[in-house]
N, C-alpha and C positions, 0 to 999 in steps of 0.2 A: 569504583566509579560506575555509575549507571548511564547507559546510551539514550539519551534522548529520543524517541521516536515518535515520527506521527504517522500516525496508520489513515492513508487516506479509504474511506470505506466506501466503496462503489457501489452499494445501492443503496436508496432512498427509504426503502421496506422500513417499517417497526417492526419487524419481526427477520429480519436481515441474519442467514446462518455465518455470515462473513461478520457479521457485527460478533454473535456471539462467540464464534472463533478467537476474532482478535481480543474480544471480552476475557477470554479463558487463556491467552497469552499473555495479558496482563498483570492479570492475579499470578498465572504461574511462573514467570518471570522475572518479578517485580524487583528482586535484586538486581537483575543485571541489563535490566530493559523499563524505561520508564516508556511507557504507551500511551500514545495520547490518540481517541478518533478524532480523526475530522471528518466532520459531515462534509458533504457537498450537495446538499436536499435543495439550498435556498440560493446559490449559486447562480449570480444572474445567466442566461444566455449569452454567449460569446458572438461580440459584431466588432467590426473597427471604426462603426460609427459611436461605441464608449471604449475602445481599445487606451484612448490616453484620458481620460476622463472614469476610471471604473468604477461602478459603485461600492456601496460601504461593505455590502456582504462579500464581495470577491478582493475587496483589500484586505480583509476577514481572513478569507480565505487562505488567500498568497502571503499574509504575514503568519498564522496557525502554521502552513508549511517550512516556510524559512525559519523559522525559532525551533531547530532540530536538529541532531546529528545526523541525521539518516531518517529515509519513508520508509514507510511499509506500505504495499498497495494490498487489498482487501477486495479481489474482484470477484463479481458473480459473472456468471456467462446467459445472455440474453442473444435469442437467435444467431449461438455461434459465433459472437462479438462480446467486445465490451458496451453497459449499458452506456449510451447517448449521455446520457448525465455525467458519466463519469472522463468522456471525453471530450465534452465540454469544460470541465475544471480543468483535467491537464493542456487543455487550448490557454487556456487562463495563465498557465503557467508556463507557456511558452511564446510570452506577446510580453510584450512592455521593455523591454532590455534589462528587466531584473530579473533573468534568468535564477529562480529559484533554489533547482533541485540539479542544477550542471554539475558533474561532478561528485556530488549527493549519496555516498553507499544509499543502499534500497535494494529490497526485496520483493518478493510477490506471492500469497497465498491466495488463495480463490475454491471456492467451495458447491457445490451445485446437488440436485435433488438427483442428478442424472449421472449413468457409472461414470463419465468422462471426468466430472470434477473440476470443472473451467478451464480445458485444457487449450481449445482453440480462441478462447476469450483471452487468457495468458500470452497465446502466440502474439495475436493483434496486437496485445498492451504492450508485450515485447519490440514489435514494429513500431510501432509509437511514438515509445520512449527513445529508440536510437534518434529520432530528430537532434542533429547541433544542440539547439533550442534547449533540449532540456535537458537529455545524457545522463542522469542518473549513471552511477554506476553499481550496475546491480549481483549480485550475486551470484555465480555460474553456476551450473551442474546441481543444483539445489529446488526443483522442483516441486512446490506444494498443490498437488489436486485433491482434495478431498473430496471424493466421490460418495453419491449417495448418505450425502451429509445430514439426512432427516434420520438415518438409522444411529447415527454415532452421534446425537445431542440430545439428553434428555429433556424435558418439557421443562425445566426451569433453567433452560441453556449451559447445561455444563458437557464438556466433550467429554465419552463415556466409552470411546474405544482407545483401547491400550493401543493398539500399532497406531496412529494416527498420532497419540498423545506421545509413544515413544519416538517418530518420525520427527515431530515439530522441535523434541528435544535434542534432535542430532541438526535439524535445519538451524536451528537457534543459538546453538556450539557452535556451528559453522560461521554464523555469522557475524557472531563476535568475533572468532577468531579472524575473519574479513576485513570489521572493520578495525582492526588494532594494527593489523599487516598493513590495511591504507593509509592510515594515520600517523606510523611509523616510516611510511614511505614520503609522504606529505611532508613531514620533519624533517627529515634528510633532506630534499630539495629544497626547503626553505634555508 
């Protein structure tokens, strides 16, 4: 059985090394990880003056999310933060009383041009995420920065460093093995 995933991809970029990343998680996973992006490019702006009324691209959005076992968050780090865009959807996703992704296994990779590799971008989406609101339950001790991510993607977007490629394949075991332990616990309580 394959774990449903949507990999919410936190920049807007066409040319997004987080795109290609989760792009190359895909294809090499694909047995044991169905990956789905979701964009949040067209993502209205979050107000609560359409908080109970949303429009069609953020029902889009919030319904893409909920048809999954589990997220994957996909973030770049943008002046030491997450991009604005990307925390605008997860506002989306913590407003309406359909809490989403409560609950939710999830993970987080994040990729950057710079040695850090999204790391303090990661922190913040870390803080974020703990909201009631949303709580994902994300994965511990599993860390993905990929640093200096234009050296390790060749021009036709395939990742092309071994450690990197062997890294995501021990984060990716892990994760499975995560979410089979929650799911297994889930059952028992039911």
């Amino acid at each position: 059985m394959t774990i449903k995933v949507k990999a919410i991809i936190g920049s807007t970029s066409s040319t997004s090394f987080n795109l290609k990343i989760v792009e190359h998680m895909k294809k090499r996973y694909a047995d044991q990880l169905d990956i789905t992006p979701v964009f949040i490019n067209d993502v209205e702006n979050f107000s609560v003056d359409i908080e109970n009324n949303p429009p069609a691209n953020v029902k889009k959005f919030k319904a893409d999310v909920k048809d999954s076992d589990a997220v994957l968050f996909a973030v770049p780090e943008y002046n030491f933060s997450i991009p604005g865009t990307m925390k605008n959807a997860i506002d989306w996703l913590s407003r309406g009383g359909d809490f989403k992704i409560k609950d939710k296994p999830a993970f987080i990779i994040g990729s950057s041009m710079g040695v850090l590799g999204s790391v303090r971008a990661q922190i913040h989406l870390r803080e974020i995420l703990s909201n009631p609101a949303l709580a994902p339950v994300l994965l511990p001790g599993n860390e993905v920065y990929i640093g200096s991510v234009h050296e390790k993607v060749n021009e036709i977007g395939e990742l092309t460093d071994n450690g990197t490629v062997e890294f995501l394949d021990s984060v990716v075991k892990n994760f499975i093995e995560f979410y089979n332990k929650m799911n297994a616990t889930v059952g028992v309580q039911q």
